[in-house]
N, C-alpha and C positions, 0 to 999 in steps of 0.2 A: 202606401204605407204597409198593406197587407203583404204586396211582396216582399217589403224588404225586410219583415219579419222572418218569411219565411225563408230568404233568403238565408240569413244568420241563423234558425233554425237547421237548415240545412248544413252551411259551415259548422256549426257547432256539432253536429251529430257526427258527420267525417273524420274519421280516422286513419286516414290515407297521410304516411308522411310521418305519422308521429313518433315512429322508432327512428328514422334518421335523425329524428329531431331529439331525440332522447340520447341519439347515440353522441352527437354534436356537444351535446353540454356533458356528459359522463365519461366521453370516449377518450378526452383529453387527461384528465386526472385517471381515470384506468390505466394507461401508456405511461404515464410518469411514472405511476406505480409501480408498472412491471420495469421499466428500465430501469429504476432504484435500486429495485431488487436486485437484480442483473450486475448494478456495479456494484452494492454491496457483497455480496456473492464473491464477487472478484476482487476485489479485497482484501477479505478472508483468506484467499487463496492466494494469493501475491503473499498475505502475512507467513504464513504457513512457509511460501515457500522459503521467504526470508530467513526465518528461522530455523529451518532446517543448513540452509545452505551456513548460517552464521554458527551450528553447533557442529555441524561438519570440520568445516576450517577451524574453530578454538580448539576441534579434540585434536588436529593436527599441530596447533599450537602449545596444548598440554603436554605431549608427550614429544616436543621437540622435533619435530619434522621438518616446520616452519618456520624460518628466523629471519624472513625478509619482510616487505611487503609487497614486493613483485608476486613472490609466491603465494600469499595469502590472498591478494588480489586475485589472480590465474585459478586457487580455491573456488575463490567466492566465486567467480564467472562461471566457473565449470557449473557449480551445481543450479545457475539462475540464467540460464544459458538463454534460450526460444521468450522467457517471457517478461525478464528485466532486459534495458537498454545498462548496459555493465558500466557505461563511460557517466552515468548518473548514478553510483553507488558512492557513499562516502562512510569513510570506515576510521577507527581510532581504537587502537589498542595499546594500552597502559598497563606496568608492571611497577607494583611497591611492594616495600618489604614487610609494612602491616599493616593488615585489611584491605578493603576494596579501594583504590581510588574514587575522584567525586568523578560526574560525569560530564562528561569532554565534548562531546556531541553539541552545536547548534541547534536550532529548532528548525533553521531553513533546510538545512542542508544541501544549498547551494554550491558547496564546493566540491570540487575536483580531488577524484581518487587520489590524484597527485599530493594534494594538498592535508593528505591523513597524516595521521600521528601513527606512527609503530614501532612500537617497544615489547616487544614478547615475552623481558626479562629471562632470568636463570632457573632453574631446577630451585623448585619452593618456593618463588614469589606468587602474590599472591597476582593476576591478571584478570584484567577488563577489557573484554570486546564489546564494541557497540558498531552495528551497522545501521546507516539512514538509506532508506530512497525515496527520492519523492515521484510517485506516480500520478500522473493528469489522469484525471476523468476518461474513459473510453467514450464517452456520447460528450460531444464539445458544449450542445445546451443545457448538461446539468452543470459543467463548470461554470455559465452565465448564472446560475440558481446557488449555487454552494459556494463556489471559490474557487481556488486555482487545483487544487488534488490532494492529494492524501501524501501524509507524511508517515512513511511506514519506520517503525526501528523495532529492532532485535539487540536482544543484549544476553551475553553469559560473561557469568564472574565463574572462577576456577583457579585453583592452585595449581602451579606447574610440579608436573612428575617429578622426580630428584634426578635430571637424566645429568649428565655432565657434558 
């Protein structure tokens, strides 16, 4: 009996071990953490660039440069080039005579560039651009944690120049 106290005395005073075993339960939610970050981060910056590239192409739209949407599409690519996949961009641009139109946009955004609406209208109407993309997850186990990825959209409303 004497040893086997001091046996478990002994166990219990050892502290050989106890950081891996600290690391083992903590190490996992730390790594979540920082990869969250990491795609939130990215995000961000996917948003950004959407945005820029969707007020680029409308100001080509405003002042009548633009009156296809081959061309506005070949816009949008140019400026989301390295870090959207271009052939999952889905766009819809609407021109009325007063005020904004409603918004046109799905929430999935599952369809095909092809499949967009574009109407750029004339010199003074008033126009809607809305771009979707939907971006997956970069680490595939937080899609297993959240869902399927991010529905990014950008939008500018603008009246067209008076160009003829």
């Amino acid at each position: 009996m004497k040893q086997a106290l001091s046996a478990l005395d002994r166990l219990r005073g050892c502290r050989r071990g106890s950081t891996a075993l600290e690391f083992a339960i903590a190490g996992p939610v730390m790594l979540l953490l920082i990869f969250a970050i990491i795609e939130d981060g990215l995000m961000l910056f996917a948003q950004s660039v959407l945005d820029n590239a969707t007020r680029d192409a409308s100001r080509q739209i405003l002042i009548g440069n633009i009156t296809t949407a081959s061309a506005f599409q070949a816009k949008l690519c140019s400026d989301v080039t390295s870090f959207f996949d271009c052939t999952k961009l889905q766009f819809n641009v609407q021109a009325s005579a007063v005020g904004f139109p409603p918004s046109v946009v799905a929430t999935s955004a599952t369809a095909p560039v092809s499949a967009a609406v574009f109407g750029p209208g004339t010199g003074g109407q008033y126009v809607t651009v809305e771009v979707v993309y939907s971006r997956p997850y970069m680490f595939p186990w937080i899609q297993s944690i959240a869902g399927a990825g991010w529905t990014l959209m950008s939008t500018q409303a603008f009246q067209n120049e008076p160009f003829s």
